[in-house]
C-alpha positions as CSV (number, residue, x, y, z in Angstrom):
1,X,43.7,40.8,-2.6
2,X,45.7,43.6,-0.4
3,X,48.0,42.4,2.3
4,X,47.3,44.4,5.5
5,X,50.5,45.7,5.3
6,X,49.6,47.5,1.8
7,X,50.2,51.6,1.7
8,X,47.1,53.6,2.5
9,X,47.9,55.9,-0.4
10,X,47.2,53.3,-2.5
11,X,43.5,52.7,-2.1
12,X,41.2,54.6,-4.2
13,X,39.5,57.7,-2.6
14,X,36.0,56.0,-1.9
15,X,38.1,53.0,-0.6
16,X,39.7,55.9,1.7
17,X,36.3,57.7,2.5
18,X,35.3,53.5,3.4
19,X,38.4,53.1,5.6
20,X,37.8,56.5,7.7
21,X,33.8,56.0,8.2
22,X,34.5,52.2,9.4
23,X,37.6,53.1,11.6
24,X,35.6,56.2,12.9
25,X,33.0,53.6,14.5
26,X,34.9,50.9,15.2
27,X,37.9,52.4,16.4
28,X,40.2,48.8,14.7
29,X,43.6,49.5,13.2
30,X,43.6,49.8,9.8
31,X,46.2,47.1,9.2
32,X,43.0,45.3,10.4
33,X,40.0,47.1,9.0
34,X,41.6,46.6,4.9
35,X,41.0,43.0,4.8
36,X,37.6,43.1,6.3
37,X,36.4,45.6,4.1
38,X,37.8,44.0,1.3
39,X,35.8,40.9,2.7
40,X,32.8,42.6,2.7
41,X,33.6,44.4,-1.0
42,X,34.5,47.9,0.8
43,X,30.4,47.8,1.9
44,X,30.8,49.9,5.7
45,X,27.5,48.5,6.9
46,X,28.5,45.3,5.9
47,X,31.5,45.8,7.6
48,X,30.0,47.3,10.4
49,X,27.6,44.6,11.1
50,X,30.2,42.0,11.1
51,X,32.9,43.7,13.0
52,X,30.1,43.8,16.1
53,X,28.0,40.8,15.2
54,X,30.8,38.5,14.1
55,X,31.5,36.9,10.6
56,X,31.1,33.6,9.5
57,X,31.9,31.3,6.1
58,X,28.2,33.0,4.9
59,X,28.3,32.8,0.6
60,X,25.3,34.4,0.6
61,X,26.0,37.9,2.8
62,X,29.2,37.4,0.8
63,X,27.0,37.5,-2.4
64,X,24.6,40.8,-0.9
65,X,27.9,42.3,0.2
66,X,29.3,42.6,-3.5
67,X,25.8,43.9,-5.0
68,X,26.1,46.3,-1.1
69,X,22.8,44.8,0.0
70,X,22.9,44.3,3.8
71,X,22.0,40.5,4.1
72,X,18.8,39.7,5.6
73,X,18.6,38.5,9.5
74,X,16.4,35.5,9.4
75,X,14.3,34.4,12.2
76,X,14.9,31.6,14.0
77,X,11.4,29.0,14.7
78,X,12.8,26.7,17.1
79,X,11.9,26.8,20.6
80,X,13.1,24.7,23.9
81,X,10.1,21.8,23.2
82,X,10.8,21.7,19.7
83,X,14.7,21.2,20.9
84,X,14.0,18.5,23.1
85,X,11.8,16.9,20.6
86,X,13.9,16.7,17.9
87,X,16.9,15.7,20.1
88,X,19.6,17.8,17.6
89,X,19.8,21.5,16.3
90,X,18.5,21.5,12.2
91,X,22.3,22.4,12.0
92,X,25.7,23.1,13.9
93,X,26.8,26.0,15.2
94,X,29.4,27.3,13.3
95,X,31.2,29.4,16.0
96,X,29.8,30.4,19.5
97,X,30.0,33.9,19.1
98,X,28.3,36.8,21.5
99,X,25.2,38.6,19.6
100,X,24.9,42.1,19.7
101,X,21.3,42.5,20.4
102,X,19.5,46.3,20.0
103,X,16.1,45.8,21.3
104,X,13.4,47.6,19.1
105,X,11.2,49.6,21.2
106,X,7.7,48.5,21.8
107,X,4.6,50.1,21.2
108,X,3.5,52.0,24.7
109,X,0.0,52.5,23.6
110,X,-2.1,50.0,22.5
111,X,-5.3,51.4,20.4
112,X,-8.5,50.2,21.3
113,X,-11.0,49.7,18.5
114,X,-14.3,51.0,19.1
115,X,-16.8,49.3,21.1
116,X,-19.9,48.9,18.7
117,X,-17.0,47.4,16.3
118,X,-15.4,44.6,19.5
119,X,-19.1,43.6,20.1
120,X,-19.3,43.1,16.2
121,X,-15.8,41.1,15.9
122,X,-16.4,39.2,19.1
123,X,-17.7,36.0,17.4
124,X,-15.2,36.1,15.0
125,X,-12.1,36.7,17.5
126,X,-13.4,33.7,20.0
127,X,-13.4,31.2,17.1
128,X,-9.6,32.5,16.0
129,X,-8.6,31.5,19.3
130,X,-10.5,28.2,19.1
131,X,-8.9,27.1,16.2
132,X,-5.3,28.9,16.7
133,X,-5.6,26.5,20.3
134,X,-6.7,23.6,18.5
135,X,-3.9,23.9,15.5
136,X,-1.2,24.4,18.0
137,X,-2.1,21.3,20.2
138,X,-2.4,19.1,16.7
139,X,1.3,20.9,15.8
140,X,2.6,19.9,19.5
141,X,1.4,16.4,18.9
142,X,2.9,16.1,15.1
143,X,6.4,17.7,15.4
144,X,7.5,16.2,11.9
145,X,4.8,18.4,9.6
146,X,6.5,20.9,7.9
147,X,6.8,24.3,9.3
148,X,4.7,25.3,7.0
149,X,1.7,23.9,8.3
150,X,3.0,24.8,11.9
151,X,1.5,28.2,13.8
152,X,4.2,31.0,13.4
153,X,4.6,31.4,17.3
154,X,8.2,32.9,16.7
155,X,6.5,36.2,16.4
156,X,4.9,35.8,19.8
157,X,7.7,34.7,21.2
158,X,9.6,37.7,20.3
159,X,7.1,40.0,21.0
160,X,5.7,38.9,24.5
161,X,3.5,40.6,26.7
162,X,5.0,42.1,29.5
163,X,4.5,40.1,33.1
164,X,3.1,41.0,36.0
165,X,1.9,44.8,34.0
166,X,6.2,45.7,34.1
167,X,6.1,48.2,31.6
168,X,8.8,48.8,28.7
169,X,11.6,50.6,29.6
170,X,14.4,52.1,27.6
171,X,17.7,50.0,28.1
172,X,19.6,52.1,30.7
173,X,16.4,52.9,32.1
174,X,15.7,49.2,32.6
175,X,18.8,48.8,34.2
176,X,18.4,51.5,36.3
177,X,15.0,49.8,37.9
178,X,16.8,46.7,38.2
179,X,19.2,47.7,40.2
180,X,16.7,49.9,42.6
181,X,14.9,46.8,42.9
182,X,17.9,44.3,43.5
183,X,19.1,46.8,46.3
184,X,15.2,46.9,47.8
185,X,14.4,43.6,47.8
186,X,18.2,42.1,48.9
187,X,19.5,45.7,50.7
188,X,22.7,47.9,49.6
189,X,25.8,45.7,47.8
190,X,29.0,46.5,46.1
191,X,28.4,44.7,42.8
192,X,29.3,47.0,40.3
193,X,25.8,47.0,37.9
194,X,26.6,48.5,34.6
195,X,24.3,51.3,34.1
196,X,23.3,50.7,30.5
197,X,22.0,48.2,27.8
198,X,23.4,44.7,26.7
199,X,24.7,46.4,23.4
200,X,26.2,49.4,24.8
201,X,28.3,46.8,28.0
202,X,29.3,44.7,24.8
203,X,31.2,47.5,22.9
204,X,32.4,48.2,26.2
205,X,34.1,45.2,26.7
206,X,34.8,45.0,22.8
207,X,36.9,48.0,23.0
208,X,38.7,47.8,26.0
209,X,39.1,43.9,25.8
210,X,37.5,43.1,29.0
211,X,35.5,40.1,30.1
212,X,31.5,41.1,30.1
213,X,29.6,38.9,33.0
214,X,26.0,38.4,32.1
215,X,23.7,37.4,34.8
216,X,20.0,36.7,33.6
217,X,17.2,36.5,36.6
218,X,14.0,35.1,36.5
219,X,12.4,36.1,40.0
220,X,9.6,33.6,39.0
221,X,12.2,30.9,39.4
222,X,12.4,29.3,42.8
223,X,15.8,29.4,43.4
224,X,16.6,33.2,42.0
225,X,16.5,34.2,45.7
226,X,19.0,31.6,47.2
227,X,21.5,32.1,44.4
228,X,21.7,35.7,44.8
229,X,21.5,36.4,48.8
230,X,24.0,33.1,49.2
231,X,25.8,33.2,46.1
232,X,26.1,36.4,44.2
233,X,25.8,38.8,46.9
234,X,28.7,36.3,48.9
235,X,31.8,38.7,49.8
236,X,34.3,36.1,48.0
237,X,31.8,36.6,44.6
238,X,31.4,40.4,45.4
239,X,35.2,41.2,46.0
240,X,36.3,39.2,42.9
241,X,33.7,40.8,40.6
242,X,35.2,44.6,42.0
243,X,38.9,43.4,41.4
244,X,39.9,45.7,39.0
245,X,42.8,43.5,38.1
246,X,39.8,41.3,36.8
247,X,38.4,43.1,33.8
248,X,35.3,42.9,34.5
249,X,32.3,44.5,33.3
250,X,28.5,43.2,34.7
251,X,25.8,43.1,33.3
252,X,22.4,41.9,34.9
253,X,18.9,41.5,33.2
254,X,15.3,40.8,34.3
255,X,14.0,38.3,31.6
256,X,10.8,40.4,32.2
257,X,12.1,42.9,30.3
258,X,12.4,42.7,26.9
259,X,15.9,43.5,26.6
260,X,17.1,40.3,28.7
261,X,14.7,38.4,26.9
262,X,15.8,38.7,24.1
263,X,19.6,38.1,25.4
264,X,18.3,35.0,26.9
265,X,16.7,33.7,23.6
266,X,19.7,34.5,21.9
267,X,22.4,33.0,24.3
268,X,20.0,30.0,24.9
269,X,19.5,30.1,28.1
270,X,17.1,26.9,29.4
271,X,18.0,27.2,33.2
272,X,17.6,30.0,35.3
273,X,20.0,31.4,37.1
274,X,21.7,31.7,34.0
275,X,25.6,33.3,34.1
276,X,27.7,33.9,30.8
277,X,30.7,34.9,30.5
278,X,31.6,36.8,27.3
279,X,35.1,37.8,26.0
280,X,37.5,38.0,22.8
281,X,38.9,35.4,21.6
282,X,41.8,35.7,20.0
283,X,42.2,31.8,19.2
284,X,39.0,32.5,16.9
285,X,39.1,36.1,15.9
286,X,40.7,39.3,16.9
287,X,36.9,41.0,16.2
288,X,34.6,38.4,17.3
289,X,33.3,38.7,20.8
290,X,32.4,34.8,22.2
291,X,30.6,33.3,24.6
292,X,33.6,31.7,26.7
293,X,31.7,29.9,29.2
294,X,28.0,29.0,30.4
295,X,27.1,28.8,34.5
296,X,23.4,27.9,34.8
297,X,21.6,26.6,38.0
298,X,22.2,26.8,41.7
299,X,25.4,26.3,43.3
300,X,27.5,27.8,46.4
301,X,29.5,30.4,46.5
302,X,32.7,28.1,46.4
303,X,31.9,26.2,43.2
304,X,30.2,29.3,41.2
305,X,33.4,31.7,41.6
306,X,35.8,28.7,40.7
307,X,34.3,28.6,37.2
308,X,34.2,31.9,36.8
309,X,37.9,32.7,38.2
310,X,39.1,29.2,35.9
311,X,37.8,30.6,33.2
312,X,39.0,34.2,33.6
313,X,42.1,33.0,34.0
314,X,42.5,31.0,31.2
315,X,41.7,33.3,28.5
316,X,42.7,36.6,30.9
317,X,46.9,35.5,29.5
318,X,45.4,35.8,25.7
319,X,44.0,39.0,26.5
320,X,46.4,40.4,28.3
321,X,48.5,39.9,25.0
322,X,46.0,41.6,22.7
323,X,45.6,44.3,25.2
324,X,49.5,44.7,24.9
325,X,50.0,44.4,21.3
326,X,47.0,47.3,21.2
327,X,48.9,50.0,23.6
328,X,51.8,49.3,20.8
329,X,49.8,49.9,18.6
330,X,48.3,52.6,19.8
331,X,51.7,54.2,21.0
332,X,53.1,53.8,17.5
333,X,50.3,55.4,16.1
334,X,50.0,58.4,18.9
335,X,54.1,58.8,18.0
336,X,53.3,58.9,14.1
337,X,50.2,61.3,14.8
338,X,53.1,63.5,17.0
339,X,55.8,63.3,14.1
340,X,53.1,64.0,11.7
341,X,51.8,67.3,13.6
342,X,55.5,68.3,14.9
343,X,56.2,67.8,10.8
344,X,53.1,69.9,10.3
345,X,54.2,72.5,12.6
346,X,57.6,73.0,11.3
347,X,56.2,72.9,7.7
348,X,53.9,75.5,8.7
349,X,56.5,77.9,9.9
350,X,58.6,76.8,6.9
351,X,56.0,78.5,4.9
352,X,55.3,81.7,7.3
353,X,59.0,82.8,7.1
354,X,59.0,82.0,3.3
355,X,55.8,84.3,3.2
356,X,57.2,87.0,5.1
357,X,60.5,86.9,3.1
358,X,58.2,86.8,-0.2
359,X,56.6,89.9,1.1
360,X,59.4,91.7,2.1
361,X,61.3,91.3,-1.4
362,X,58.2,92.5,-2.5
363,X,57.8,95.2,-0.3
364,X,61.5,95.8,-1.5
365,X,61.1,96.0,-4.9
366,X,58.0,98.4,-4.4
367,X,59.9,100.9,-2.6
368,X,62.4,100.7,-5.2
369,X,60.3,101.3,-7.8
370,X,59.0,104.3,-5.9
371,X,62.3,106.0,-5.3
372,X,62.9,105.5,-8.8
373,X,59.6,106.7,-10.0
374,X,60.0,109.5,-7.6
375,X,63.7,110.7,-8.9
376,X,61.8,110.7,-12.7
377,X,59.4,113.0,-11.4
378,X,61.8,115.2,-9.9
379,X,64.3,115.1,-12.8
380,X,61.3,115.8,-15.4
381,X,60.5,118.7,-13.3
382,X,63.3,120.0,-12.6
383,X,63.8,119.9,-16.4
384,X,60.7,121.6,-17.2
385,X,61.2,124.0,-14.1
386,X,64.1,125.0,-15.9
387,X,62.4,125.4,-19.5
388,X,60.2,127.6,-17.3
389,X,62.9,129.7,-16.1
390,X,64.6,130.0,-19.9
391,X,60.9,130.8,-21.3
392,X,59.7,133.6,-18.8
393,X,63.5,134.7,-18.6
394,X,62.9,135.7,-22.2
395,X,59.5,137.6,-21.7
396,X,60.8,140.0,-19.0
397,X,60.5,143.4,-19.7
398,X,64.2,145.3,-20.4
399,X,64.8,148.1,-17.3
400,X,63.6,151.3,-18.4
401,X,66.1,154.6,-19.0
402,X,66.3,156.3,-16.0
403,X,64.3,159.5,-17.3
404,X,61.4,157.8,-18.3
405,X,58.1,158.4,-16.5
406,X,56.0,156.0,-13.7
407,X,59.1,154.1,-12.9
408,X,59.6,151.8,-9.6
409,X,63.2,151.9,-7.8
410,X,63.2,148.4,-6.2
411,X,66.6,147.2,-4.4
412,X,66.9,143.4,-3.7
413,X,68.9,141.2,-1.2
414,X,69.5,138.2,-3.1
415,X,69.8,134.6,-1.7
416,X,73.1,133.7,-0.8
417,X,73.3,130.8,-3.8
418,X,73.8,134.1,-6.0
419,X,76.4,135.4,-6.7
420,X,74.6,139.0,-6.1
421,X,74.5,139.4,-3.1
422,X,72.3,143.0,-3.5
423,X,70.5,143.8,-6.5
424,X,68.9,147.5,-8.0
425,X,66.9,147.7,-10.9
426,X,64.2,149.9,-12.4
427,X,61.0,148.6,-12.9
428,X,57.7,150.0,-14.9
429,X,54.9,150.9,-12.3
430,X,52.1,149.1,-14.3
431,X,53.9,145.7,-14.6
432,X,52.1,143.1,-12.1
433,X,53.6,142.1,-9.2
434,X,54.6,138.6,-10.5
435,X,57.3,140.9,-12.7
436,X,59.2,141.3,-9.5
437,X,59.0,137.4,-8.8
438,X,60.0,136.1,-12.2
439,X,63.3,138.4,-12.5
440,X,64.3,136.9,-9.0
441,X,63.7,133.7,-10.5
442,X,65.2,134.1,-13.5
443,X,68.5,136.5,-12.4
444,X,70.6,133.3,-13.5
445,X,70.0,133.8,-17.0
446,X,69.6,137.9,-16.8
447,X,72.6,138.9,-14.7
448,X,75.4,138.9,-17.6
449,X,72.6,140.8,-19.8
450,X,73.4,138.4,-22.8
451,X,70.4,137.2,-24.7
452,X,68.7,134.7,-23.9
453,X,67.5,131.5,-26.3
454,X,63.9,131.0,-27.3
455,X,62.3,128.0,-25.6
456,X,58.8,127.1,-25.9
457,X,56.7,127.2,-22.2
458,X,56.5,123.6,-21.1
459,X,53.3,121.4,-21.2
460,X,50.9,120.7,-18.4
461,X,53.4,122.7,-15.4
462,X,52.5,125.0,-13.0
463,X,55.2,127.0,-11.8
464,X,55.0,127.7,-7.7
465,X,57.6,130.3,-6.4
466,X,59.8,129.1,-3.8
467,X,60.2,132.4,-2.1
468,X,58.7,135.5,-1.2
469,X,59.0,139.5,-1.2
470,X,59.3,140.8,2.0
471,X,60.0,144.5,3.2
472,X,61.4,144.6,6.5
473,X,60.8,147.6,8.5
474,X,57.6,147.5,8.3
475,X,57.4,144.2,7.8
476,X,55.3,143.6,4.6
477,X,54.7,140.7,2.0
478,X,54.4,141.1,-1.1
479,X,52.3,137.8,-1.3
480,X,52.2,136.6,-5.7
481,X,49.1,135.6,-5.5
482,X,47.1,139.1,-4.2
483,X,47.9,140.2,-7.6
484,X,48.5,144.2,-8.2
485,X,51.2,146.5,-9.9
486,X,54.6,147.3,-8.6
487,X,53.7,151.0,-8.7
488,X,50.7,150.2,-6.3
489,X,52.0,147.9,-3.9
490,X,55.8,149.3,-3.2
491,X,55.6,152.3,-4.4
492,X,58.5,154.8,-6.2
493,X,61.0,152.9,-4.3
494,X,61.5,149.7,-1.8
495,X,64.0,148.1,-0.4
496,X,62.9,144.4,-0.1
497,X,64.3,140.7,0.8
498,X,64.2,137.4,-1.0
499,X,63.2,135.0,1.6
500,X,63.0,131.1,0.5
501,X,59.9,129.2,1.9
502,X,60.6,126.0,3.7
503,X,58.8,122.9,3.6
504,X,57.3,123.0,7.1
505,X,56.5,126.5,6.2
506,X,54.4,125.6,3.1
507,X,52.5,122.6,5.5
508,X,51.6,125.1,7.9
C-alpha cells in the first residue's frame, strides 16, 4: 500500500484520471484522497460515497468496491415501539457519524384508476385493509416472530403522506416556506436560516469545517411554540447563533416535509424539539462529519445555549487546528500552483525567443541563399551576355567602300566607358535597324578591326539592349523594336547619341 506521501507521477494514468475526478468533487488534498481511493480499490463512487457518507470497518462494500460495484444501502425495519420493545438496538453503533441524506422527489400526481374499475376493486381493497389491520395488531402483540412474518411498514414509513395537504417541495424551496412561515407565525428574527437542503448545509460545513445546527420542529408538538418564542428566538440564543466567531451554519426542518423527515429518522430523533449539533471530528476522522451532541425537549434559554456553547467550545480548539493546518495547506499548494505557472511563464518565453532566433537563422540562411542564387544568375548571364556579344560581333556586316551605292553615313557619340568617344561609319541602307544597335554593342570587339573568334549563340537568352538611338535636334528615337532599315529611318546621313537606359526608366 502507498504512503500518502508517495509521488503523484507514480500512479498509473487511470489512477491519475481517479485522483483528479475525486479531488474535483471533494475538493480533499491528495496526500489525503490516495489512501482512500486505494481503500475503496481506486472505485471514485465508492470513494465519493464514503468521503460524504462516512466509512466504516464494512468487508462487504470492501468486497463490492474491488469488483467496483457500489454497495447496496439497506433499509432499516426498526421503528421507536419496536426499540422500546426490545430494550437494545439488533446491533451497536459503530461510529455516530452525520448521514448525508438526498431526498428522492415524490410523485406530485397521483393517477386515479377509473371509476367503473374502483367500484369493481372496492370489495377487494376493504378486505386488504382488514387483514393488513388485523396482521399488524397480531405483529404488535408478537414482537419476537421473525420479520418475515411481520408487515413491511418501513416502506410507509419512508414514504408518508403528507400532513395537514402540505405539499412536496423541492429542498430550498421547503426551506424557503419554512422560514416565511416561522417569520409569520413568530414575526421578523435574526436567526440566520440556511436557504437550502440538509445535503447541500452539510457540504457546507464539510468544506469549510464549521459546526452545522440542526433544529427539527414538529408544530403538532405542544411545546414547539414555547421553545421557540422563549428559547430559540431569546436574544442570548439569537446573538450566539449570528457570532461569526462561532462557525455556525443553521439549519431548521418541518418534519412535515419529507426532507426533515427523513433527517429525523436518520438522526433518531424520539423527542420533539429536537437540536443536533453536527461537526468534524478530527479525534475520529479527518472526512467523517459526526453528530457531536443531541438537545431534545424543552428547556430555557439559560440551559439550552450552555450545551450548545460547551459543546462548541470543546471541539471549536480541534477545529480551529484542522482549519489551520488546511490554509497551510492550501497556501503551500496556491505557492506551488504560482511557481508552477511563474515556471510555465518563463518556459514559455524560453521557447518564444528560441522560436524567433530559429526563424531568424532561418530567415538568414534564406536570404543567403538568395544573394547567392542571385550572383549565379547574374554571373551565368553576364557570361552568356558576353557569348552574345562575341557571336553577333562576328555576324556584322564589314563597312562598305565609300563609292559604293545606297550607303548610310551614321556618326555616333559613344558612352563614356569607351574609349571612342565619337564614332563614323558607313552603313548599307537595307540592313535593319538592329545593325546600328549591335555594332554599339559590340564596338569592344570591332574597334581594333582584328578578327573576331567563332562562338556559338548561347542557349535559351534573350538579349535586351541597354541603350537607345537618339537624334537630338529634332529629337528622335530610333526605338529597336519598331523595326525598319537604316536607309529608311535616318536617312543618307545622321548624327545620333548612345544614351544608356536606367532602371527607373525601364519601370516607367
Amino acid at each position: 500500500m502507498a504512503t500518502p506521501e508517495m509521488d503523484i507521477n507514480q500512479l498509473s494514468e487511470s489512477q491519475q484520471l481517479a485522483l483528479q475526478q475525486y479531488t474535483s468533487v471533494t475538493d480533499q488534498e491528495a496526500t489525503a484522497a490516495i489512501p482512500l481511493l486505494q481503500r475503496s480499490q481506486w472505485n471514485v463512487e465508492i470513494a465519493i460515497a464514503k468521503f460524504f457518507d462516512g466509512e466504516g470497518p464494512d468487508l462487504v462494500a470492501e468486497a463490492l468496491a474491488a469488483q467496483s460495484v457500489p454497495p447496496p444501502r439497506s433499509a432499516r425495519q426498526e421503528n421507536l415501539q419496536h426499540s422500546l420493545l426490545q430494550g437494545h438496538p439488533s446491533r451497536p453503533r459503530q461510529s455516530d457519524t452525520a448521514p448525508r441524506i438526498v431526498p428522492q422527489a415524490e410523485d406530485e400526481v397521483v393517477r386515479r384508476p377509473p371509476f367503473l374499475l374502483a367500484i369493481l376493486f372496492a370489495p377487494f381493497n376493504m378486505l386488504y385493509k382488514l387483514f393488513s389491520t388485523s396482521f399488524g395488531l397480531f405483529s404488535f402483540l408478537f414482537p419476537f416472530l421473525p420479520r418475515a412474518l411481520r408487515p413491511a411498514t418501513a416502506a410507509g414509513t419512508a414514504r408518508r403522506a403528507n400532513t395537514a395537504g402540505r405539499r412536496s417541495l423541492k429542498p430550498r424551496d421547503a426551506s424557503l416556506r419554512l422560514k416565511r412561515e416561522f417569520e409569520e407565525e413568530y414575526g421578523s428574527n435574526t436567526l440566520p436560516f440556511f436557504e437550502g437542503g440538509y445535503a447541500q448545509a452539510l457540504d457546507l460545513a464539510k468544506k469549510d469545517l464549521k459546526f452545522l445546527l440542526i433544529i427539527l420542529l414538529s408544530p403538532e408538538h405542544d411545546d414547539t411554540s414555547s421553545f421557540i418564542q422563549d428559547t430559540l428566538l431569546s436574544a442570548e440564543v439569537q446573538a450566539f447563533i449570528n457570532d461569526p466567531s462561532t462557525n455556525i451554519i443553521l439549519w431548521t426542518g418541518d418534519v412535515r416535509d419529507s426532507e426533515a423527515y427523513q433527517v429525523s429518522s436518520a438522526l433518531n430523533c424520539n423527542k420533539f424539539p429536537f437540536t443536533a449539533i453536527v461537526a468534524n471530528d478530527p479525534s475520529v476522522s479527518t472526512t467523517n462529519m459526526s453528530v457531536i451532541a443531541r438537545v431534545t425537549g424543552p428547556m430555557d434559554a439559560g440551559t439550552y445555549l450552555a450545551k450548545i456553547r460547551n459543546t462548541i467550545s470543546t471541539h471549536g480548539e480541534q477545529l480551529a487546528r484542522v482549519r489551520a493546518s488546511r490554509s497551510a495547506q492550501n497556501f503551500e499548494r496556491t505557492l506551488r500552483q504560482e511557481q508552477d505557472s511563474a515556471y510555465e511563464r518563463s518556459l514559455a518565453q524560453d521557447k518564444e525567443r528560441a522560436r524567433v532566433k530559429k526563424e531568424a537563422e532561418a530567415a538568414a540562411k534564406a536570404e543567403e541563399r538568395r544573394k547567392k542564387a542571385e550572383a549565379e544568375a547574374a554571373e551565368i548571364l553576364a557570361q552568356k551576355k558576353l557569348q552574345w556579344r562575341k557571336w553577333r560581333a562576328s555576324r556584322i556586316d564589314p563597312e562598305p567602300s565609300a563609292d559604293a551605292k545606297d550607303v548610310v553615313r551614321i556618326a555616333m557619340k559613344m558612352p563614356e566607358h569607351l574609349e571612342a568617344a565619337r564614332v563614323t561609319r558607313r552603313f548599307k541602307g537595307q540592313n535593319n535597324i538592329e545593325e546600328l544597335y549591335a555594332f554599339v554593342q559590340c564596338y569592344e570587339f570591332l574597334q581594333d578591326g582584328s578578327a573576331v573568334e567563332e562562338v556559338s549563340k548561347p542557349e535559351g537568352y534573350e538579349h535586351e539592349f541597354d541603350f537607345r538611338l537618339v537624334q537630338t535636334l529634332p529629337r528622335v528615337v530610333y526605338e529597336v523594336s519598331e523595326g525598319g532599315t537604316i536607309g529608311e529611318r535616318v536617312g543618307r546621313s545622321g548624327n545620333l547619341i548612345v544614351e544608356p537606359i536606367k532602371a527607373n526608366e525601364d519601370e516607367e
